[in-house]
Structures are given as structure tokens and as C-alpha cells.
N, C-alpha and C positions, 0 to 999 in steps of 0.2 A: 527729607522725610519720605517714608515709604509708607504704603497704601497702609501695614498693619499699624504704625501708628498714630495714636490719635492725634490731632489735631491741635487741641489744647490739655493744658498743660496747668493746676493747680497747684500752687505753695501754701500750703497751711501747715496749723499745732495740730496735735490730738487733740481733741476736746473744748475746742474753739467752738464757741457759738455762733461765731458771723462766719467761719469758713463750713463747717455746719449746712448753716443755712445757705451758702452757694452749693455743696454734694445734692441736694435737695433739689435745685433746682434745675443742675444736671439730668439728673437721673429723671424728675419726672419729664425733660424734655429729652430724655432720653438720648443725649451726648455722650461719646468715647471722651474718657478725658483720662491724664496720666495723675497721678500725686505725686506731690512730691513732698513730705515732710518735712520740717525746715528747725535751726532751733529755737526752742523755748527763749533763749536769753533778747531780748531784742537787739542791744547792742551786736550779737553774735551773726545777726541775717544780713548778712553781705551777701547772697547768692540774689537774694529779693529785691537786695537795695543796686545788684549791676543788674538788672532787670528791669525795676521800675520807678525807679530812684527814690523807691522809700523801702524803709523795713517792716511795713505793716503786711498780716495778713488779714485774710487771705489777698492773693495778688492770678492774675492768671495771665497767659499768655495766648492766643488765640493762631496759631500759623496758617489758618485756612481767611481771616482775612488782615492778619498785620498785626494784631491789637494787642497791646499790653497796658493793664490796669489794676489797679487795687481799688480797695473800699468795695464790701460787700453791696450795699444796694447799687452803687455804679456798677459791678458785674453781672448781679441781679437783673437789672435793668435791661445791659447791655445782651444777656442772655435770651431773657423774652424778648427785646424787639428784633435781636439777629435771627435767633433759632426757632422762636416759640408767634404767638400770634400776636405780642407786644401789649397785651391786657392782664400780665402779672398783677395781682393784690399786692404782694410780697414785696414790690420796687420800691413801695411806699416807707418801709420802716429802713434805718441806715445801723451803719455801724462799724467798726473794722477794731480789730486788737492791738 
């Protein structure tokens, strides 16, 4: 990885509510992070599933400390107490597609 790329690394649909609500909470913790669009069909995300060993999104990858997860509140979570000041509202609701 070079300095211009980010660090982590987002799979989600368009239009996903729970990958959604992870862009959200990038952005207000103000994270570089890359998308990566993935498809629609579930059966069809094998890029996701040799990643994180499921086809759910959103799923993320983290290369600045190791981490690969899915399930929206888990990266929520995992967001604010890595990057943010670990008093997210938002860790509380769950969810993943």
C-alpha cells in the first residue's frame, strides 16, 4: 500500500441501507476509504465471501490495523472505538443485507 491509498477498503450495493449507514460514519469521522461496489445477486459475492467469509454487506477491510468484518453495527462500532471517541449513538442499531 502506498501513502495515496486508503487504508480501508468498503464493499457494498447502491442503495443499501446498512452500507449507507457505515459511508456515514466514515465520512463524519472523517476516513480515506476506497468502495468498492460489489453485486447485487448475493449468491454472486465471492469477492466478499474470500474476504470475510460471508457474502453480506457491507463488509470492510481495514490494512492500517489487520481487520476484516462485516455486519454494519460491528463496523460501526468498530469505527468509533478505533478512529472516533468510542461514544457513537449509532453502534446501538444492527443490521447487514
Amino acid at each position: 500500500m502506498t501513502g495515496d491509498e486508503p487504508a480501508i477498503t468498503l464493499y457494498r450495493l447502491q442503495a443499501c441501507p446498512f452500507c449507507e449507514r457505515v459511508v456515514r460514519v466514515l465520512d463524519d469521522l472523517d476516513l480515506a476509504y476506497e468502495s468498492r461496489f460489489v453485486e447485487p445477486m448475493h449468491s454472486d459475492r465471492n469477492v466478499v465471501k474470500r474476504i470475510s467469509g460471508k457474502r453480506t454487506v457491507p463488509a470492510i477491510v481495514d490494512d492500517e490495523t489487520g481487520v476484516t468484518m462485516s455486519e454494519s453495527a460491528n463496523i460501526v462500532d468498530y469505527l468509533e472505538n478505533t478512529y472516533g471517541d468510542g461514544s457513537g449513538a449509532d453502534a446501538a442499531e444492527g443490521g447487514a443485507a
